[in-house]
N, C-alpha and C positions, 0 to 999 in steps of 0.2 A: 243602089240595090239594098245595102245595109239598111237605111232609112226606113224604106217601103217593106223590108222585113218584119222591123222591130213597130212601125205605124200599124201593121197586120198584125201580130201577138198584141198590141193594145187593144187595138180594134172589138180581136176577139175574147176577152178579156172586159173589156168595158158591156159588150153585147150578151153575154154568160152571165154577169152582176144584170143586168137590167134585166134579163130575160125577154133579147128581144134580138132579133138579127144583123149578124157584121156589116150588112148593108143599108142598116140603118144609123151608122155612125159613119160621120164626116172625117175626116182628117182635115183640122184648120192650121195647121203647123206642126211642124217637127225642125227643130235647131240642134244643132252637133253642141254639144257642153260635154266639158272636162266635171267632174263631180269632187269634191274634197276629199271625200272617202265612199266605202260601200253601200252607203245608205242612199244615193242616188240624191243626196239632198231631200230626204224623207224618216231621218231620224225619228225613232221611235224610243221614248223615255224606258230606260233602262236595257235595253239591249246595246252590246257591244259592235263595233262595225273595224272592216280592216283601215287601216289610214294610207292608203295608195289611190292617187287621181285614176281615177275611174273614167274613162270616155263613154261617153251615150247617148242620149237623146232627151229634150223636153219636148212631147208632145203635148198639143193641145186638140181635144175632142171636143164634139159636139154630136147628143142625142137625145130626142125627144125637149127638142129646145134647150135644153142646156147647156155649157160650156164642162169640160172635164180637164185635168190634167195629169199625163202619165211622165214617170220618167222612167229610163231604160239604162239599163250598159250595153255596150256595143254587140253583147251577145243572142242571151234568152232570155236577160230579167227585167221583165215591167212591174211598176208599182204604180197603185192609182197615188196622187199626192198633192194634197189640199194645201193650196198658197197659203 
């Protein structure tokens, strides 16, 4: 249930950026990962993050042919994040 939560906030999220409908985005995987810290494993140059293992999700999308990649914490926060 967590999964298909946190796979639906990407979802809609991904479909919001493209401007186009949650039912036109796949869900091609979603894996439970531990994260190093707050940034989900999506560090952004110069901001600070907390340093406690974060549990959440790496999902992988697909829309309009494309592949996407979100990560989450176990809660409400997705980030889109380019390998």
């Amino acid at each position: 249930p967590q999964a298909q939560a946190m796979a639906d906030l990407a979802k809609q999220a991904l479909a919001k950026e493209l401007g186009i409908d949650a039912s036109a985005v796949t869900v091609i995987s979603a894996t439970p990962v531990e994260w190093n810290d707050s940034s989900l494993g999506c560090a952004k140059p110069g901001q600070t993050y907390l340093q406690v293992i974060t549990s959440g999700y790496l999902l992988r999308l697909e829309a309009n042919g494309r592949g996407y990649e979100y990560h989450t914490d176990g809660r409400n926060q997705v980030v889109q994040c380019t390998p």
